[in-house]
C-alpha positions in Angstrom: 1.7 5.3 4.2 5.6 5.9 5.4 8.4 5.9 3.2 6.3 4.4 -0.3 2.2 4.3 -1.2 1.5 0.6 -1.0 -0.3 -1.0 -3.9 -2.6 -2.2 -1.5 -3.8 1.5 -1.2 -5.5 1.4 -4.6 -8.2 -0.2 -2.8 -10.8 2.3 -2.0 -14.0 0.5 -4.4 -17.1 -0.9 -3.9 -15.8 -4.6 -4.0 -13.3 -4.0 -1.8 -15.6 -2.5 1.0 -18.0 -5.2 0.6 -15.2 -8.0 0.9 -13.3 -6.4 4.0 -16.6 -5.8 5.5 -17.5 -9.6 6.9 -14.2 -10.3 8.4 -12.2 -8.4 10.8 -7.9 -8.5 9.7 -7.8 -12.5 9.8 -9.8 -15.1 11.3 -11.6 -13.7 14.2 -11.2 -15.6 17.6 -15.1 -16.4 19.2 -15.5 -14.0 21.9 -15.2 -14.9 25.7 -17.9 -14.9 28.2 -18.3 -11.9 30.6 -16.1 -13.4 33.2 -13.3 -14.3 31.0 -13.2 -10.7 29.7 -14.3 -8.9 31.9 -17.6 -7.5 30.6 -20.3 -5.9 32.4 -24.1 -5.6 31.5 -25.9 -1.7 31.6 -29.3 -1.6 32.8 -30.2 -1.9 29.6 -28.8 -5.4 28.8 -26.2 -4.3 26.0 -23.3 -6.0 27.3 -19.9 -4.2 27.3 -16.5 -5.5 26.8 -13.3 -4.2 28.2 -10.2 -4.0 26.5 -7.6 -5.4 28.1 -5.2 -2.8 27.4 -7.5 0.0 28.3 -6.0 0.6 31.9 -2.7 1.9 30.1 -4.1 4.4 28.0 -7.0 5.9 30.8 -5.2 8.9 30.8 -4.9 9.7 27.3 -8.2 11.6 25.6 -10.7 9.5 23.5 -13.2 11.2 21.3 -16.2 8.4 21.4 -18.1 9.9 18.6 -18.0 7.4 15.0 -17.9 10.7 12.7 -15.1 12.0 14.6 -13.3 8.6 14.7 -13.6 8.6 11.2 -12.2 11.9 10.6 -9.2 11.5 13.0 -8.5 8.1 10.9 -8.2 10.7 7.4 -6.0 13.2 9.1 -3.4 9.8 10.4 -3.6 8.4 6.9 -3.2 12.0 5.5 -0.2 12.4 7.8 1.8 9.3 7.9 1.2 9.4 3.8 2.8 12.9 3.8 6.2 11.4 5.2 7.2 9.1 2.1 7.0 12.8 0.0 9.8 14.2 2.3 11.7 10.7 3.2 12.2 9.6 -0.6 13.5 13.2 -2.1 16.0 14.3 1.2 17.1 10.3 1.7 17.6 9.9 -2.2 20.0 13.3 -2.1 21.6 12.7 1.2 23.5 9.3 0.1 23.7 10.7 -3.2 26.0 13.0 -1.8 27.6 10.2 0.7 28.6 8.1 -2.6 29.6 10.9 -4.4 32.3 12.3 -2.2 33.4 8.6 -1.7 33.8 8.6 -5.2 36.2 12.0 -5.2 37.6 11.1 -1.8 35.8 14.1 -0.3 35.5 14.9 3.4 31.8 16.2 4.5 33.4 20.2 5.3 34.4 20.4 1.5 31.9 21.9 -0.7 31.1 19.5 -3.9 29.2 20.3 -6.8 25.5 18.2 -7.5 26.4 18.0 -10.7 29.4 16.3 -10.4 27.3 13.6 -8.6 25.4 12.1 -11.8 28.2 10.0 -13.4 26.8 6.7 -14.1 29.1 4.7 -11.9 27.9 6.9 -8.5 24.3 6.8 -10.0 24.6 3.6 -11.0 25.5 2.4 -7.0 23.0 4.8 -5.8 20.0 3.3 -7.8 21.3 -0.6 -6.6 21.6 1.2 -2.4 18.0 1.3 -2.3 16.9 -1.5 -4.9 18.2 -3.7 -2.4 16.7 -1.8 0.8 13.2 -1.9 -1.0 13.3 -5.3 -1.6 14.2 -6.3 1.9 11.6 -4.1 3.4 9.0 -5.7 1.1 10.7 -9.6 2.2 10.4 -8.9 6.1 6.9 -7.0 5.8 5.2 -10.2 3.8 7.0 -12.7 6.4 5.7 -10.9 9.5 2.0 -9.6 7.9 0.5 -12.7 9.2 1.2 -12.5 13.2 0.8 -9.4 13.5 -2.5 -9.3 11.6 -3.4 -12.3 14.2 -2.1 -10.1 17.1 -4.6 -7.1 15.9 -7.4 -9.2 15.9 -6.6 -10.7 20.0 -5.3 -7.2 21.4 -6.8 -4.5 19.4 -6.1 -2.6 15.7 -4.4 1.1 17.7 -1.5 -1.3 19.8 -0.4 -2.8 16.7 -0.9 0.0 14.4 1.1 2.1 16.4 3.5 -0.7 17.0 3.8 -0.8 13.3 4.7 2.9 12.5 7.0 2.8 15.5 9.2 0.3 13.5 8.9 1.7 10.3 10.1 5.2 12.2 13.0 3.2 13.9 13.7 2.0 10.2 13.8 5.8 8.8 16.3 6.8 12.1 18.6 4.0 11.6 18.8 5.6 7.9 19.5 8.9 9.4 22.2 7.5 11.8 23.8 6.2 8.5 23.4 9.1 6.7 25.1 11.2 9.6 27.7 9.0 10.5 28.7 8.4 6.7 32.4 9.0 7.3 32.6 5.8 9.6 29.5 3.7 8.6 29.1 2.3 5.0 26.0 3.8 3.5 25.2 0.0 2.7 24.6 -0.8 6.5 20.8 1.4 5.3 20.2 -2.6 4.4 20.0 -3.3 8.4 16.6 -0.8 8.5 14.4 -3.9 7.3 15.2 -5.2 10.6 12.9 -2.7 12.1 10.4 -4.3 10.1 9.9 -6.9 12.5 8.6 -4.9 15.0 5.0 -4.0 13.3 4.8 -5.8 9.7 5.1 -2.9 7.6 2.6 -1.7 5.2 0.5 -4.7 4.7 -0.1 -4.4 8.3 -0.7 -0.7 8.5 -3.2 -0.9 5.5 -5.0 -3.9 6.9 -5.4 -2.1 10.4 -6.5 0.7 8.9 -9.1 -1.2 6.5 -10.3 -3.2 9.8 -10.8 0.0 12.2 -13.0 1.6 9.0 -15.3 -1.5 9.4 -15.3 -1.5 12.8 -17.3 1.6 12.9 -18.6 2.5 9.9 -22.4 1.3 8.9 -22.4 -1.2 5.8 -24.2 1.3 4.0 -21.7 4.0 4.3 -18.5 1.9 3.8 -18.1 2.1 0.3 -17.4 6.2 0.9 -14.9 5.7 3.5 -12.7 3.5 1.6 -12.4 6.1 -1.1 -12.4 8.8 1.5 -9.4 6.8 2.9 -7.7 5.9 -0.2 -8.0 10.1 -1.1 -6.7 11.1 1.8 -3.5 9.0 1.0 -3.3 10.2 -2.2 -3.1 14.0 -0.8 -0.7 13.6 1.2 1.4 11.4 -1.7 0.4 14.9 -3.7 1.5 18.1 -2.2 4.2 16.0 0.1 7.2 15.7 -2.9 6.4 19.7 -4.0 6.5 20.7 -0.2 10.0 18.7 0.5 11.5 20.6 -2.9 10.5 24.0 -1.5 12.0 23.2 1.7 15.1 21.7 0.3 15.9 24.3 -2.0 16.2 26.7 1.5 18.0 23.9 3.9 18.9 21.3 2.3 17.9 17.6 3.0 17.9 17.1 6.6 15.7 18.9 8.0 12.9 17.3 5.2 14.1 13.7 6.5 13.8 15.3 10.1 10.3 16.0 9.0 9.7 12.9 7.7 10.6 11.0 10.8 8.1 12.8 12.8 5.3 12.6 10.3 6.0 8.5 10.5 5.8 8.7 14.2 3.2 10.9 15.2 0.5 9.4 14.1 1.7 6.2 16.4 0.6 8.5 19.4 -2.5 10.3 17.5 -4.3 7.1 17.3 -4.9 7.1 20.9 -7.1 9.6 20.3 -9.8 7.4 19.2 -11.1 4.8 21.3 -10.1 0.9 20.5 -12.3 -0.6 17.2 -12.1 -3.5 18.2 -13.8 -3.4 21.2 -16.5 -1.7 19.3 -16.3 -4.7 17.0 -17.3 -6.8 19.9 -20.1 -5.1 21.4 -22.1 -5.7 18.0 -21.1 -9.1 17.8 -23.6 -11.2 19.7 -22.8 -14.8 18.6 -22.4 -15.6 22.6 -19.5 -18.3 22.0 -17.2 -19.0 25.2 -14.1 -19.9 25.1 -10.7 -18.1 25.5 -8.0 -19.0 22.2 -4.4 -19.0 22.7 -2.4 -17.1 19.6 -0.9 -20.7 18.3 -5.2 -21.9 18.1 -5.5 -18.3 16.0 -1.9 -19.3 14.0 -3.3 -22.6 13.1 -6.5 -21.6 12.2 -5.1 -18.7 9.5 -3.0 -21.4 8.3 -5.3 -23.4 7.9 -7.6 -20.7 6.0 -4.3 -19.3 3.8 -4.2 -23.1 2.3 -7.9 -23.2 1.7 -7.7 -20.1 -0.2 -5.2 -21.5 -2.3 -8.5 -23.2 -3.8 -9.7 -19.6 -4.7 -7.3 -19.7 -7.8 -7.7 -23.0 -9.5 -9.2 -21.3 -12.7 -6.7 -19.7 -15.5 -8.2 -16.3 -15.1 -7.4 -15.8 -11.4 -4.0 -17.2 -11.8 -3.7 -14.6 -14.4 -5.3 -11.9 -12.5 -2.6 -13.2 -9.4 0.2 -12.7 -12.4 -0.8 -9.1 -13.8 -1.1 -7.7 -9.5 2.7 -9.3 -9.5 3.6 -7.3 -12.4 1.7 -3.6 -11.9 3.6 -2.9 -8.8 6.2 -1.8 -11.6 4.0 1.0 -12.6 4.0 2.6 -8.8 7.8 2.0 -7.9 8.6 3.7 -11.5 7.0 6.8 -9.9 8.4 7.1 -6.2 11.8 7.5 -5.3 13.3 5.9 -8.6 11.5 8.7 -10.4 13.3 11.5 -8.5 16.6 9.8 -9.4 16.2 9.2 -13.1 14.6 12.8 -13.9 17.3 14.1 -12.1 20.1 12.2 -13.7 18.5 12.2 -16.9 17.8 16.2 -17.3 20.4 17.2 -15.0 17.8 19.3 -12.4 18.7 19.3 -8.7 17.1 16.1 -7.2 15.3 19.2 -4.6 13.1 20.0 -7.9 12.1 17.1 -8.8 9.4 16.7 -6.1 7.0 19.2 -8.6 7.7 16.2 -11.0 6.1 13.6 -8.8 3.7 16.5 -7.2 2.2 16.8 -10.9 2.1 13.0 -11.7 0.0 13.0 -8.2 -2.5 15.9 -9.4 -3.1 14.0 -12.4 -3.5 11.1 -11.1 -6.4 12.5 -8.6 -7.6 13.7 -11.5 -8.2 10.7 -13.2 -9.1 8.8 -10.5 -11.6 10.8 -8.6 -13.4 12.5 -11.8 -12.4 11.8 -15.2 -12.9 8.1 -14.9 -15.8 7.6 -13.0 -17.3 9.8 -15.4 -16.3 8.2 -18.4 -17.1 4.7 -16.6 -20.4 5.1 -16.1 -20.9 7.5 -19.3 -20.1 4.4 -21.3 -23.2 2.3 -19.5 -25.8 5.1 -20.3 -28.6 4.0 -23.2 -27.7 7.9 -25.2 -23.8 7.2 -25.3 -23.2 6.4 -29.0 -23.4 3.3 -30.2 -19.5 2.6 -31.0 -18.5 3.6 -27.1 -21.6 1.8 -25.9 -20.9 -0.9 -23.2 -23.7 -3.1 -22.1 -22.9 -4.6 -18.8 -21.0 -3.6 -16.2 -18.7 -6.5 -15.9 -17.6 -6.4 -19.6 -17.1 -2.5 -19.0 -14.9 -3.2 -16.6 -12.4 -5.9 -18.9 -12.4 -3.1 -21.7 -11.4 -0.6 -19.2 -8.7 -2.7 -17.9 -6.9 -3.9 -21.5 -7.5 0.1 -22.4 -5.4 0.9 -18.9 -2.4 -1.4 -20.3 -2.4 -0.2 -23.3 -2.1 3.4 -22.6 0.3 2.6 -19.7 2.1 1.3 -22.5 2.1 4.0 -24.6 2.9 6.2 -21.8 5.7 4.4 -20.8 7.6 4.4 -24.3 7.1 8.1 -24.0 9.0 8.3 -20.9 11.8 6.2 -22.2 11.9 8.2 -26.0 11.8 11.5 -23.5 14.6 13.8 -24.0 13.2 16.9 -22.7 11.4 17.6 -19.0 8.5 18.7 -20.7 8.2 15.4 -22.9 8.3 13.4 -19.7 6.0 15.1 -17.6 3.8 14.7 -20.4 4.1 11.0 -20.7 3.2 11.0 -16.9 0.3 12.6 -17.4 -0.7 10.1 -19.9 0.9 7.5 -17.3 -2.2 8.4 -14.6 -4.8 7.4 -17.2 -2.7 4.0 -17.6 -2.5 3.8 -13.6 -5.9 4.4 -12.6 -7.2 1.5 -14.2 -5.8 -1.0 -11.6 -9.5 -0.7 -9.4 -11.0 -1.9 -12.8 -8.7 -5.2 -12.2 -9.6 -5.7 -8.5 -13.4 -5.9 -9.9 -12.7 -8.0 -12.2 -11.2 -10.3 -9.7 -14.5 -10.5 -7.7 -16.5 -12.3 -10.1 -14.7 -15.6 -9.8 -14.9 -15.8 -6.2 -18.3 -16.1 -3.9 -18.5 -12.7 -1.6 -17.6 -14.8 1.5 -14.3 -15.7 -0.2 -13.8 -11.8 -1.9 -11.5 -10.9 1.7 -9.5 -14.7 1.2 -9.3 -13.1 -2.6 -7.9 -9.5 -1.9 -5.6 -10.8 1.2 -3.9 -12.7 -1.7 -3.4 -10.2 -3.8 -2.0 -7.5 -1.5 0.3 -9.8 -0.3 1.4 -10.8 -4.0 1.6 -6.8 -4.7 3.9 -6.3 -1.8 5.7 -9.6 -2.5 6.5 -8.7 -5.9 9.2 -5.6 -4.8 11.3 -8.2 -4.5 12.3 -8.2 -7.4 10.8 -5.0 -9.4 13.0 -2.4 -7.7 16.1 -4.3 -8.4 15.4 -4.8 -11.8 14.5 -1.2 -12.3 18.6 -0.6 -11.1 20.1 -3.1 -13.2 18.0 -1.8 -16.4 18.9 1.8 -15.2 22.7 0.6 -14.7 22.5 -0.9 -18.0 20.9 1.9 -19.9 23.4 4.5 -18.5 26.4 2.5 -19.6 25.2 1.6 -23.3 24.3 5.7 -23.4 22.1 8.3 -25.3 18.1 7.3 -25.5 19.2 3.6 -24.4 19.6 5.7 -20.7 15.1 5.8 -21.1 15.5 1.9 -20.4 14.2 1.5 -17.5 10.9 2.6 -18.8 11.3 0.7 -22.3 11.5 -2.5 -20.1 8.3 -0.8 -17.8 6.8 -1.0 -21.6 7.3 -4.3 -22.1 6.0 -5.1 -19.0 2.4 -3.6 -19.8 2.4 -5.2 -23.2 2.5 -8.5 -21.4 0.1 -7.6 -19.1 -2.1 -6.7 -21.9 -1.6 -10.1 -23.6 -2.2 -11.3 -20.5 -5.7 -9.9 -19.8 -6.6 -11.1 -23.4 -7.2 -14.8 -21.8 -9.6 -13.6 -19.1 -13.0 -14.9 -19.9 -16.0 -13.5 -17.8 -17.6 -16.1 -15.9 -21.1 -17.1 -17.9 -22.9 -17.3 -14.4 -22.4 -16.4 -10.7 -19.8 -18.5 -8.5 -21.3 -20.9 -5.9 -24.3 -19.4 -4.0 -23.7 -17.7 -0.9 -25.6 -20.0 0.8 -22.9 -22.5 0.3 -20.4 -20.5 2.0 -22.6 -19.5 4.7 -23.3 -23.5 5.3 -19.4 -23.4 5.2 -18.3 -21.3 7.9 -20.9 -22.8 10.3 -19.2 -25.9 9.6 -15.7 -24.2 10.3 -17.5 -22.8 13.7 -19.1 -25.6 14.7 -15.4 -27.1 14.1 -13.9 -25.0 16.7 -16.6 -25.9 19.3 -16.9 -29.2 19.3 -12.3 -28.6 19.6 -13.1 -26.8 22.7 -15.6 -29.2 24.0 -13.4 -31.5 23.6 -10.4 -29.7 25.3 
């Protein structure tokens, strides 16, 4: 999505279709008779309910078809995806430049050198500039991910969707205003963009809307594919976006990329209008007949009341340990985004316009990985001919092996981009980086088999929250180990990734003390017998109101 891929993207597996596909974005409200919603009944008997924001958009053209839906909700992922490539690499140059002729006491109609821009001290201020910014955008999008999920859920997934890239492309022009005025602002007022943040959720919220509209109208059989189709269509636009900004910049420089940028967060905002509302779709298959209007503090309450229960979810060591390695492999993604364009360019002394290929390659790779060399090697593993020593009997224990290998690797691959002293070296130890990387979907499965399937969307809400949480403080420590490598000087300036290192070797440790579950979690049945208990709950409330 805009600006930086969320970890929450990784999700595109079979576990995660299956858990998203039994609950809408949060709690869902009972639906409302025909009078109180204005529904009409077809000849037929299939009972239709109208949006209540569908007299504003009557004008605009809707494409009713579920293929076509489907494929319109590719292209907007593909799109607003596209925009972090060309925000991060022109925004990352732009107030390089603004800090560097601070530095030199430069106006903007003097001509100054790149090069002269990498000292450590402007670098140094330029890596802590958007440490901070990341951190505040990840603070505001956690604290406001929960009303606006409950606002998507009572007035429809396109309204707060495009709500939500509306703020985030408010965000991006306030950084442009900076960026402009940067002879009168301070390029620290860029730490006011959060602000925007408030007016959408973010990220979190984008995903989850996006997740929620696929499960709207997709069959249960077919769900499984349009989460990865999803999830690939996010990575293509994370792919050929950073190469596309450095051919661009190279000819006029980083504005008109950031210009780009903006619109690519924006348009989609308008684009999903194409489509009609999911959530109404949502409705017409739901046939449980409860009555009963609920007010947004009932809906507040109630997710409240489910985010404390699901506290229950991890009272075993291995999901508290699966909560603690999501916390820590956010480091893995932010080391390869914006930070990445920085340190290759400091570090090698290349234009920050080139370094786009950089990320463009890591991206290739990591499709690569992802969408054919692991899947084949994953289920090669499981087959009766592979040999003996490679040989993995179940799926489940496949899936902890594959996960210890992917923090290992990321390990190794990590030291390599620290020890790197040539461009070549550390493209190469990116390369070997995507293998690491790929591995987090293993993880996520994992996770599943200490939870019933009624409690896998409690589970995963959790976790993305945790992932998006954790920026908090992974960005900033990224800048101070950067800061601290550049002033102790020569291979000590690889820091930042010796300390990434580190990280994986804990998270390695870490996995050591997962233990598979001996037998399945508490039946479904259980669960089931749970939330009729939770419904029956909210009737007899109602009854009593």
């Amino acid at each position: 999505m805009p600006a930086q891929s969320p970890p929450g993207e990784q999700y595109g597996d079979d576990d995660f279709a299956e858990s998203v596909e039994r609950t809408p974005l949060l709690p869902a409200a009972p639906k409302s008779s025909s009078s109180a919603t204005g529904s009409h009944t077809h000849g037929t008997g299939h009972q239709e309910i109208v949006s209540p924001i569908e007299p504003r958009i009557d004008a605009v053209p809707i494409l009713q078809r579920p293929g076509v839906i489907i494929v319109i909700l590719y292209i907007i992922v593909f799109v607003a995806s596209a925009s972090g490539g060309f925000q991060n690499i022109s925004m990352t140059r732009i107030f390089e430049d603004i800090l560097c002729r601070r530095y030199y006491n430069r106006g903007n109609d003097e001509p100054i050198d790149e090069e002269m821009c990498k000292i450590d001290a402007i670098q140094s201020d330029l890596a802590y500039l958007f440490a901070i910014q990341f951190s505040l955008n990840a603070g505001v999008s956690v604290l406001t991910a929960l009303p606006w999920g409950i606002a998507a859920d009572k007035i429809g997934r396109r309204v707060i969707f495009a709500i939500g890239l509306i703020g985030m492309g408010m965000a991006l022009l306030w950084i442009m205003v900076v960026g402009w005025f940067s002879q009168t602002l301070s390029p620290r007022m860029v730490w006011l963009s959060p602000i925007a943040y408030l007016l959408g959720g973010g990220n979190p919220v984008l995903l989850a809307t996006i997740n929620s509209m696929v499960v709207d109208i997709v069959p249960e059989s077919e769900r499984s594919g349009s989460f990865m189709r999803v999830h690939g269509a996010s990575m293509v636009g994370n792919l050929i976006s950073p190469a596309l900004a450095s051919i661009l910049m190279a000819s006029t420089g980083p504005w008109p990329p950031i210009t780009l940028a903006f619109f690519l967060t924006t348009l989609p905002a308008f684009a999903i209008f194409l489509i009609p509302e999911t959530l109404k779709l949502k409705r017409q298959s739901d046939d449980n007949g409860l009555s009963g209007g609920r007010t947004f503090k009932a809906d507040l309450a109630e997710t409240l009341r489910e985010l404390k229960k699901s506290v229950t979810i991890f009272s075993s060591t291995s999901t508290i340990i699966i909560l603690l390695i999501t916390m820590l492999q956010l480091s893995l993604v932010q080391s390869t985004l914006q930070f990445l364009s920085q340190f290759a360019s400091k570090r090698y002394h290349i234009p920050i316009a080139q370094t786009g290929y950089i990320q463009s390659t890591y991206g290739a790779a990591f499709i690569a990985v992802s969408f054919f060399i692991l899947p084949f090697v994953s289920s090669a593993v499981l087959r009766p001919g592979a040999p003996a020593f490679l040989r993995i009997h179940d799926d489940k224990r496949r899936d902890l092996v594959f996960s210890r290998a992917s923090y290992l690797v990321s390990t190794v691959a990590a030291f390599i981009l620290g020890l790197s002293t040539s461009l070549p070296m550390f493209i190469f130890g990116l390369t070997i980086l995507a293998f690491g990387a790929s591995g987090e979907g293993f993880l996520k499965s994992i996770a599943t088999l200490y939870v019933t399937t009624t409690q896998r969307t409690r589970l995963f809400t959790i976790l993305g929250l945790a992932a998006f949480a954790s920026d908090l403080w992974v960005s900033p420590a990224l800048a101070a180990l950067f800061s601290l490598g550049m002033r102790l000087g020569g291979i000590w300036i690889g820091l930042p990734y010796f300390g990434l290192s580190v990280l994986c070797v804990v998270m390695f440790s870490l996995s050591l003390f997962l233990d598979l579950p001996s037998s399945p979690m508490a039946s479904e049945e259980s669960d089931f017998d749970e939330t009729l208990d939770v419904e029956s709950r909210h009737i007899r409330n109602r009854q009593a109101a």
